[in-house]
Each structure stands twice: as structure tokens, then as C-alpha cells.
N, C-alpha and C positions, 0 to 999 in steps of 0.2 A: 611343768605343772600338769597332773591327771587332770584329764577330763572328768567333769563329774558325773556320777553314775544317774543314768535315766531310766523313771519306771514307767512300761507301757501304757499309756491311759488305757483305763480299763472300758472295756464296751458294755453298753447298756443293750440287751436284745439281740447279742449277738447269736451266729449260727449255736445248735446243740451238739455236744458227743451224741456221736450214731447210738449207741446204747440209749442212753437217753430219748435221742428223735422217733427209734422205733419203742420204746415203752409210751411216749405220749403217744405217736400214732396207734398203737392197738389197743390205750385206754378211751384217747376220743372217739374208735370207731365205733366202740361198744356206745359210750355217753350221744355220740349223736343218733344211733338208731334207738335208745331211749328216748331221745328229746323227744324224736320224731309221735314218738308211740303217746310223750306227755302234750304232744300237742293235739293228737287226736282225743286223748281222752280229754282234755278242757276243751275241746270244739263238744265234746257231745256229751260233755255236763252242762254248758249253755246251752245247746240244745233240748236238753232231756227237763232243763229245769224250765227252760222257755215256752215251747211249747204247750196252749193250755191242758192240751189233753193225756199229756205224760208229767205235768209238775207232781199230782199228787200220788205217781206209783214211785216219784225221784225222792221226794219226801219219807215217803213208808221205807223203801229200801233203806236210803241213812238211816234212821231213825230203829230199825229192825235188830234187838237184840241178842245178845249169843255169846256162850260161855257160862265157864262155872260160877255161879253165886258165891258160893261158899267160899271159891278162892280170890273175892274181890274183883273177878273178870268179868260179868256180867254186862259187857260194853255192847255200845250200837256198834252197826258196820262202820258208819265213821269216825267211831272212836279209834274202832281196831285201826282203821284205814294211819289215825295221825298217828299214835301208840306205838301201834305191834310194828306196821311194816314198815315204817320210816325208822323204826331201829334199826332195820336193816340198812338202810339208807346211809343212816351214819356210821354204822359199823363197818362199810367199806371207806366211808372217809373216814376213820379215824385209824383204816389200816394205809390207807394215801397221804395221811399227814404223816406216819412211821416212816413208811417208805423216803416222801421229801425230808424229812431228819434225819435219815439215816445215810442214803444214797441219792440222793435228787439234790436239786437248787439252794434246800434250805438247810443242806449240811455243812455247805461252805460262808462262815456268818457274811465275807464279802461279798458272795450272789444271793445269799437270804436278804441282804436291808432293802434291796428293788421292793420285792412283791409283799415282802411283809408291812413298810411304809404304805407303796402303793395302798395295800390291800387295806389297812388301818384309818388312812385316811378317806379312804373310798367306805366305810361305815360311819366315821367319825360326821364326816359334813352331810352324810344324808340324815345321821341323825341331827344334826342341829339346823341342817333345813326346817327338819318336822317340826323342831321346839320351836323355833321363830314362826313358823307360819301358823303354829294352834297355837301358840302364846296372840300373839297381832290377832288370831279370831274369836281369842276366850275359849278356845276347845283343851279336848282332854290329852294331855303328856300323855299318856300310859302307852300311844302307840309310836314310842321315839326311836323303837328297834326296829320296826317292820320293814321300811324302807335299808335295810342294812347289808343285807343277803342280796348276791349273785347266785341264778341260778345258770348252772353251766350245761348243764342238756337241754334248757329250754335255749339258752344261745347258739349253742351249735347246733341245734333243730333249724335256727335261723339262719345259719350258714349254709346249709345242707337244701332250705329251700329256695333262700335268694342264689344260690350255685356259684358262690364266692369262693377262692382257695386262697384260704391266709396261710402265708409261709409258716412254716414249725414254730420258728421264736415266739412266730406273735399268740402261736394257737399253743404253746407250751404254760406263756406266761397270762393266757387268764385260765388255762387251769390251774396254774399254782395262786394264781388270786382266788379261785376258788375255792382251794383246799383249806389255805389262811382263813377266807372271809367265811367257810363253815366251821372253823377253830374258834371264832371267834364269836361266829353265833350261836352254835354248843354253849359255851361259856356264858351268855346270855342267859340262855336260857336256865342254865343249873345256878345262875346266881339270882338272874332278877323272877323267875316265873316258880320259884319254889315256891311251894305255900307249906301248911302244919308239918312236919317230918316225922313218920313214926319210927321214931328211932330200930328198934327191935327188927323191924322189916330191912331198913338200912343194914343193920350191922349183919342180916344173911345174906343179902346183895353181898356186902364186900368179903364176907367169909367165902361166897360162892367165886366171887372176883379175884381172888384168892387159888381156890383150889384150881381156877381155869388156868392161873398162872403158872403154879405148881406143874399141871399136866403136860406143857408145852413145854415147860424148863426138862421136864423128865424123857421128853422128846414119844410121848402116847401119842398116838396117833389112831384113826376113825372117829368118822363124822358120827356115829349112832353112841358117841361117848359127849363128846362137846356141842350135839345140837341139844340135847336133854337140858344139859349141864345151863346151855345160853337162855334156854327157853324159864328156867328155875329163876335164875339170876334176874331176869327180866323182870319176872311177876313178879318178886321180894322190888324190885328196884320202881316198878310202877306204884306198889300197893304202897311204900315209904313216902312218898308225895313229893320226890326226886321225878322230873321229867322222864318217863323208861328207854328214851334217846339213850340217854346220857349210858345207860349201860352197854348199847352195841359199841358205840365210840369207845370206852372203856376195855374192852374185850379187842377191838380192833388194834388198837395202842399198843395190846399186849403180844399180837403176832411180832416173829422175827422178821424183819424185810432186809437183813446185809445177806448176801451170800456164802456158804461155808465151799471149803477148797472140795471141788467137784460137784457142786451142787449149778444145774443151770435154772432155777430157778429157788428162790430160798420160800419156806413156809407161807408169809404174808403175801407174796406175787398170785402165789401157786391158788390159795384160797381168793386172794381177790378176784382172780380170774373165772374161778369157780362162782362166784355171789355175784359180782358186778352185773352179769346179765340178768340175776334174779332183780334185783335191785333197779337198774331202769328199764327193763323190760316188762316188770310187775310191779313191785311196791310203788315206786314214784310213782307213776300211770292210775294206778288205784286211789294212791291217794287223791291225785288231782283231780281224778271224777267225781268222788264222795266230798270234794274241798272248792271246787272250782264253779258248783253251782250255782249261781246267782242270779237273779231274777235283775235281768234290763228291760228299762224304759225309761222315756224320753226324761223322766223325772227322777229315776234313779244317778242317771249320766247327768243329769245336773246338780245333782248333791254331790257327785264325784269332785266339781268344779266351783261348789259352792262351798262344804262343812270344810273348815278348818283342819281335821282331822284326815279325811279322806284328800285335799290338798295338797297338805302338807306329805303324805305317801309318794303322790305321783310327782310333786317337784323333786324330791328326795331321792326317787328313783332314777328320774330323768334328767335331773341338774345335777344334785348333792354327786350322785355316783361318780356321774362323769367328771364334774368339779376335782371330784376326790381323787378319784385316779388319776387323770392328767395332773394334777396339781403335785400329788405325791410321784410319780415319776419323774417326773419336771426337778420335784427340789432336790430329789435322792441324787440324779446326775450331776445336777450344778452342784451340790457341797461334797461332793466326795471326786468331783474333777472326773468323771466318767462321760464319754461320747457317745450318741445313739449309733450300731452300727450303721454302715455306708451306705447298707443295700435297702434302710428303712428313712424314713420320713416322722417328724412329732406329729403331724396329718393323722399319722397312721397309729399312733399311740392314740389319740384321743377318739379313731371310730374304734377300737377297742374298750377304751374307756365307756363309751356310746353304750356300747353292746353290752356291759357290764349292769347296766342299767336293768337288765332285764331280771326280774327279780321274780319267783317264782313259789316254790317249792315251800322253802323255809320260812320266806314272809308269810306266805298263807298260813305254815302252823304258828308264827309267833303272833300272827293276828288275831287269831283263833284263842292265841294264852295270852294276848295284851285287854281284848274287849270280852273274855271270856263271861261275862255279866250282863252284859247286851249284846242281847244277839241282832235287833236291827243297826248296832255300829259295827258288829262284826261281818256282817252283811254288805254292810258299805264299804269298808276297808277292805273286801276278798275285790269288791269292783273296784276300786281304785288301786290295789295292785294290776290285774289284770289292765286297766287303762293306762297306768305308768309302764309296765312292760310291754305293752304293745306301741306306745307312743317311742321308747330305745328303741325296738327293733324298728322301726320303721324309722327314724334317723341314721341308728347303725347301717341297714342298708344302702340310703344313697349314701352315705362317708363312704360304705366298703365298694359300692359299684364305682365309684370317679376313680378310685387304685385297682380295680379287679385284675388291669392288663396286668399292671405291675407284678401283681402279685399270682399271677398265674405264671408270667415270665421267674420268678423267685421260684415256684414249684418246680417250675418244669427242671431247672438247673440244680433244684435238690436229689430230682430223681433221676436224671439220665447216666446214665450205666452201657454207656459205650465201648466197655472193654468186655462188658455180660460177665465181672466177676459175682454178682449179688450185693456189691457195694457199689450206692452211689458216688459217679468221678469225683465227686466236691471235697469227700471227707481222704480222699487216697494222693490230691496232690505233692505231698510232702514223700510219697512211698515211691522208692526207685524202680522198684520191681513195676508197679503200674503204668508209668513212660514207658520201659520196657514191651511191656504189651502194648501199650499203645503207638512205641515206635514198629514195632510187628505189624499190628492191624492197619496201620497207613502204608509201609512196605507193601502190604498182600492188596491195599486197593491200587498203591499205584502201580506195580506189576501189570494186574488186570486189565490200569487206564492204558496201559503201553500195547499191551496185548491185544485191545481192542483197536487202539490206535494202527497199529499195522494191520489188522482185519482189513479196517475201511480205505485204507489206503492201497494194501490188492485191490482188494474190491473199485477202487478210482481206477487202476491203472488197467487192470481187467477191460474194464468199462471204454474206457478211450481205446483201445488195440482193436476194439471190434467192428468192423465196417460199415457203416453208419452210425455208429453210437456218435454219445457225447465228445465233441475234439478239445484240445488240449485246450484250442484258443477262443472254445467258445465253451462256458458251461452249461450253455442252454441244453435242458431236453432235446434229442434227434429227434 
């Protein structure tokens, strides 16, 4: 009788293909010296708005007009700030979710159900945190998306300062909950925050969405043809009463991200690489100064813990997230018979989850299009984001510091390169050629130890022959 055939359990978090490890490593480096930069700029829009003697030049600056009238642009600086340059924002993530569709995580549907689940669930319970806790206080639904959004540069800001090194897996898979949990709030936003639609202005957006498509099918190429092109598209897609997000994401979607035979990097890579530094090294950062202004005191911070609305934000943030993600990690393993790798801990999945909390970016602008009618609720919901993501990252760090050893030990064995090909030992032990060198390199040390070995042994016998030296039968000093 055959044995019956056995299929590997599959691993949840296990190591990445090198391709992959170093594409997340030279996306996060970029994303954490963004973070860094959006953390300075929300330290000194509380500042700028706190202080009494700069609130009212923080004021006039938002508030400060600029653009064309005639073409419906006539925005304040912080309009522009949520508007113009967070399309750019999205436009690299909506060229990062092509990429995971096409070549990353989420093109394989058996390693997409993890982060997408995770990622689903990790919105889903923040938002029904918020309904439960402003239902129980009589407050307003309208902010049951804000608590929804990971921000992922503001997290890895928090890596970067508490000097934690999470292994690859763990730091691949909240940027791919990232990428999800901005798919998903994209989508929010173009289905729940659309207001009147003027058609006409729509249908030149997608004419121009259109022709962007056409240009890149035709393989044209220069930026002084498609930044015109994106900037058109934009202001038909803002003036339509379509969020003008929703058009970088669209344009982003549209880049190639598979690679063509000789190509070492394809279209979508090539341009991400080119924006991404625009995008958190200025748009986010900008926005978060002209967004993250709020005015604290002792009685703002206590509406944060009192209104139903602004409560319901920071449990959502702080619980729902984490709730969400351990919970959806958790069940995607058990019903589909997968194991977390060996080298990790569920510990260690839920201070990820932790960190996931920290919500930034996107909650500010959906806060901003949830209480767009009040602005003292929208005022209070920017501070009870900022209290919910400061309450994660201060959890997430002591979770990540009680594993730091671990997970500095997990680094260091990702990157030792003892053989000094340019590939870490980790991903080459299956390569015979690799043993090979490495049976060389221990040949040629211990040659050396042998070598050395008879040195000091002249050298002993030298020593004792000499008349009054050291004697055979005493090794003391002469």
C-alpha cells in the first residue's frame, strides 16, 4: 500500500526570496527616513499651534490662499497640503499595490489571504469599536473610518527611534498590511466621502485616465509629457467632487510593475523609486504640519477621554487594530492548517499588531472628510488620533523591546555574508558552490591556525634551549 502523499504545512511569516527582502529593505529605508521627517513635522505643528505667540501666524499660513480661481483651484495651503500632495502619496501606493499584484505577496492568492484577512479585519473591528463606543454615548457615526488606517512611516519612525531591528518577515508583512489597509481606505473614501459629482469634469478625468493609459501602452516616455498630463487629470478629478486622491492611485495602478526580458527594473519600480522620496520626504510631512495642528489643554485631553466620538478613535486605534490583526492572523493560520515560522513567536505577531495601531496620515485626512461641518469635532478627532497613535507606539515599544535580543539575533543571521559573496549565508544554503567556498575559507583559516601553531611552538622550544630561560619542567618565568 503507497504511503499517502503529504503536503508541507505552509508557513505563516516565514523567511522572504532575497529579491523580495532587498525590495522591502530599500522601500522601508526610504518610508522610515519619511517617518522620521513626519514626525518632526507633527512635533512642530503642536508646537507652532501651541505656543501663544505663533498660533495666530499657524492659523494665517493654513488659511492663506493660492491658485487659479477660474480653474476651481483657488485652495488654502491646507487644502493644497490634503488635495494636491497626498495624491502623490497615493500614487506611489497605488503603484505598491500593482507591484504586490503583480510580483510581491499578493500575487500568490495562498500568501495574499494572511495580510489581506489580517489587514480587513484590522479596519473592520476598529471600525466597530468606534460604532459601539459613540452608539453607548449617543455620539456621531460619521467618524467610523478614521480609526481604520495604518500609517506605516509614522511606524517605522517608531522603530528607527526606539532602535528595535525587526526581522524582514515581520517588517515586510506590515508593509503589505499597509498597502491593503491604504486599498481599502482609498475605497472609503471614493465610495463614502463623495459628495454632488459633476459629471462633465469626471468624464475628462477618465478621458485623461485614459490617454495616461494609452501613453504607457505605447511605451512614450519623459516626465515633461505625463507630469502635465497628471496635473490635468487631477484638477478635472478634484473639480468632479471625486476625492483628487483617488486620481494618483488611479495613474499609479496604471504603471507596469512585472519585468520585461532584460529589463532590471520595469516602469512602476523605476518611477516609484523616482517619487517615493518626494512623497515622504515632502508631501506627507507637509501635510502633517498644515493637519496635525491642534490646540492641547488639560481640557482638550479630556474630551479626548470623555466624547464618545473622540473615544471611540483612540480604543479603535489602540484595541480594534490590534484586536483586528492578531485576531485575523490568528484565524487565517488555524483554518487553513498553516504554522507560524520557527524563528518567530504569536508575542511577536501581536507587538506588530500593537504598532499597527498607529494611525496617522489617512485618519487625519478622513477625519478632516468625516467632521468636515464641524470644525471644533474635527479638531478633537485630529487630537484623539494623535492620543491613539501615541498610546500604540508606546505599547508597541515595550512588546518590541522584551524581543529586541531576539530579533537583533534574527538580523544579524539575515545578513552575515561570510563567504563576502554579496549574498547573505541564509538564502545560499541549499547552493553547492557556497559549502564549496566555505569549505576553502575554513581550509585557509585552518592552514593559518597550523601555521601559527608551529610559530609558537619554535618559539617554546627556542625559549627553553636558552640558558636561564624558561625549563621544560618549570614554566614559570626565569
Amino acid at each position: 500500500m503507497a504511503a499517502p502523499r503529504t503536503t508541507p504545512a505552509r508557513k505563516v511569516l516565514g523567511r522572504l526570496s532575497l529579491p523580495e527582502r532587498t525590495f522591502v529593505a530599500d522601500a522601508l529605508r526610504t518610508e522610515t527616513v519619511g517617518g522620521v521627517l513626519l514626525l518632526v513635522a507633527a512635533v512642530t505643528a503642536l508646537v507652532w499651534t501651541n505656543v501663544p505667540a505663533l498660533h495666530d501666524s499657524y492659523e494665517t499660513a493654513s488659511h492663506f490662499h493660492l491658485g487659479p480661481e477660474a480653474l476651481g483651484l483657488h485652495l488654502s495651503v491646507a487644502h493644497w497640503a490634503a488635495d494636491g500632495l497626498l495624491a502623490i502619496f497615493f500614487f506611489v501606493a497605488g503603484i505598491e499595490l500593482k507591484r504586490e499584484l503583480v510580483a510581491g505577496d499578493l500575487r500568490d492568492p495562498r500568501a495574499a489571504v494572511l495580510p489581506v484577512v489580517a489587514a480587513l479585519c484590522g479596519m473592520a473591528v476598529p471600525a466597530l469599536v468606534y460604532t459601539l463606543t459613540s452608539l453607548t454615548g449617543h455620539g456621531s457615526l460619521e467618524g467610523w473610518a478614521v480609526p481604520t488606517a495604518t500609517d506605516i512611516a509614522f511606524a517605522l519612525a517608531v522603530l528607527a527611534v526606539i532602535g528595535t531591528s525587526l526581522p524582514s518577515a515581520l517588517r515586510a508583512f506590515l508593509l503589505t498590511l499597509a498597502v491593503v489597509d491604504d486599498l481599502f481606505a482609498i475605497l472609503i473614501i471614493a465610495v463614502f466621502f463623495t459628495g454632488t459629482i459633476d459629471f462633465a469634469a469626471l468624464g475628462g478625468a477618465v478621458v485623461g485616465l485614459a490617454v495616461f493609459w494609452l501613453l504607457l501602452r505605447k511605451g512614450v516616455r519623459g516626465w515633461y509629457v505625463y507630469v502635465p498630463l497628471a496635473l490635468v487629470i487631477w484638477g478635472l478629478m478634484y473639480n468632479s467632487g471625486v476625492h483628487a486622491t483617488i486620481a494618483g492611485v488611479a495613474m499609479g495602478l496604471m504603471l507596469r510593475c512585472h519585468r520585461h526580458e532584460g529589463e532590471e527594473h520595469s516602469p512602476g519600480e523605476h518611477v516609484e523609486h523616482l517619487v517615493r522620496p518626494l512623497s515622504a520626504g515632502l508631501a506627507v510631512p507637509l501635510f502633517a504640519l498644515f493637519s496635525a495642528g491642534v490646540t492641547i489643554s488639560h481640557h482638550s485631553l479630556g474630551d479626548v477621554f470623555t466624547k464618545p466620538e473622540t473615544l471611540g478613535v483612540v480604543l479603535g486605534l489602540v484595541v480594534g487594530k490590534t484586536v483586528g490583526i492578531f485576531g485575523g492572523t490568528w484565524l487565517t493560520a488555524r483554518f487553513t492548517r498553516a504554522s507560524l515560522s520557527e524563528d518567530l513567536a504569536w508575542a511577536d505577531v501581536f507587538a506588530v499588531a500593537t504598532l499597527s495601531g498607529i494611525g496617522f496620515t489617512v485618519s487625519l485626512l478622513i477625519g478632516e472628510l468625516a467632521f468636515e461641518g464641524s470644525t471644533v469635532l474635527t479638531e478633537e478627532v485630529k487630537a484623539a488620533v494623535l492620543c491613539g497613535s501615541l498610546i500604540a507606539a508606546l505599547l508597541a515599544t515595550v512588546l518590541l523591546k522584551i524581543r529586541n535580543a531576539k530579533y537583533r539575533e534574527m538580523c544579524e543571521d539575515e545578513e552575515r555574508d561570510d563567504d563576502l559573496d554579496g549574498v547573505p549565508d541564509i538564502y545560499e544554503q541549499d547552493d553547492p558552490a557556497y559549502h564549496l567556498r566555505m569549505a576553502v575559507i575554513h581550509e585557509n583559516k585552518a592552514a593559518e591556525h597550523r601555521r601559527l601553531a608551529e610559530v609558537k611552538a619554535a618559539e617554546r622550544r627556542a625559549l627553553a634551549e636558552v640558558p636561564g630561560g624558561a625549563g621544560e619542567d618549570d614554566d614559570r618565568p626565569a
